[in-house]
N, C-alpha and C positions, 0 to 999 in steps of 0.2 A: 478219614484220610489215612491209608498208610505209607507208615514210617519206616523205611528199610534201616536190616543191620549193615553198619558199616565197618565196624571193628569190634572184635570182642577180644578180651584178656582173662583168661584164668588167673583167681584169685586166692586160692584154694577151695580144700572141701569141696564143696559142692556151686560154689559162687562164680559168677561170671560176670564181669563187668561190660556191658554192653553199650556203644556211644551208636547213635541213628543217626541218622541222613539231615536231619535239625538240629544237627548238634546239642542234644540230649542225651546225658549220659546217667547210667544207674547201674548197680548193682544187680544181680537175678539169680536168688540162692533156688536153686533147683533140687536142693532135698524134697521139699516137698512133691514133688512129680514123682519119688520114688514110690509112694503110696497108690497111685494113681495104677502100678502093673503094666500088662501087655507089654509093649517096647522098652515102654522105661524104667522095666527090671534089669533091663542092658545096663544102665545108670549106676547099678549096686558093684559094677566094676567101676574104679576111679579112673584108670586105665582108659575102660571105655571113653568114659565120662571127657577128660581131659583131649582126648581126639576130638576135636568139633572145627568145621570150617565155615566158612560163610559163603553160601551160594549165592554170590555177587548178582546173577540172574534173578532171582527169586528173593533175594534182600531178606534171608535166613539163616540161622544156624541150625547144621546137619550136625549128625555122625552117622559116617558113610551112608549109605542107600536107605538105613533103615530107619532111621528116628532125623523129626526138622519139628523145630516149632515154629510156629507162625510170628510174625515182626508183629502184629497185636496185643497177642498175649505177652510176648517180652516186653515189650513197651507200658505195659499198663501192670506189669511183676516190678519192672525199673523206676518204674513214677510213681508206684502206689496208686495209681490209677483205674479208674472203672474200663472194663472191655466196653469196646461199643455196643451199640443197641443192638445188632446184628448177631453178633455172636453172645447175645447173652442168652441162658439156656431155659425152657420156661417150664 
């Protein structure tokens, strides 16, 4: 089942604190995405980084048009959580 973002808070660094639509709230330090490249060499600006909105339609955090993560993967970054079956990669 997904979980939409409903609010996030920059925390510094790299961290963002994200609460979901089940009133689940966690932490999601997204340095580690910086290793990961493509889009989110964007990230290695703080600047960038701290620009992020939440697409109320799609229950996501953007920065602008070109970087969104999925409400999954933040949810399961926030809980220490496993991704679902679905998107696990084989």
């Amino acid at each position: 089942m997904l979980k939409d973002v409903v609010s996030a808070i920059y925390k510094g660094e790299y961290n963002i604190e994200v609460t979901f639509e089940d009133g689940v709230t966690g932490i999601v330090d997204f340095s580690k995405f910086l290793s990961n490249g493509g889009v989110f060499e964007k990230f290695r600006n703080i600047e960038f980084f701290k620009n992020f909105r939440i697409n109320r339609e799609l229950g996501v955090l953007t920065w602008g048009s070109e970087v969104d993560i999925a409400p999954e993967t933040l949810y399961a970054e926030a809980t220490s959580s496993l991704l679902p079956d679905w998107m696990e990669l084989s």
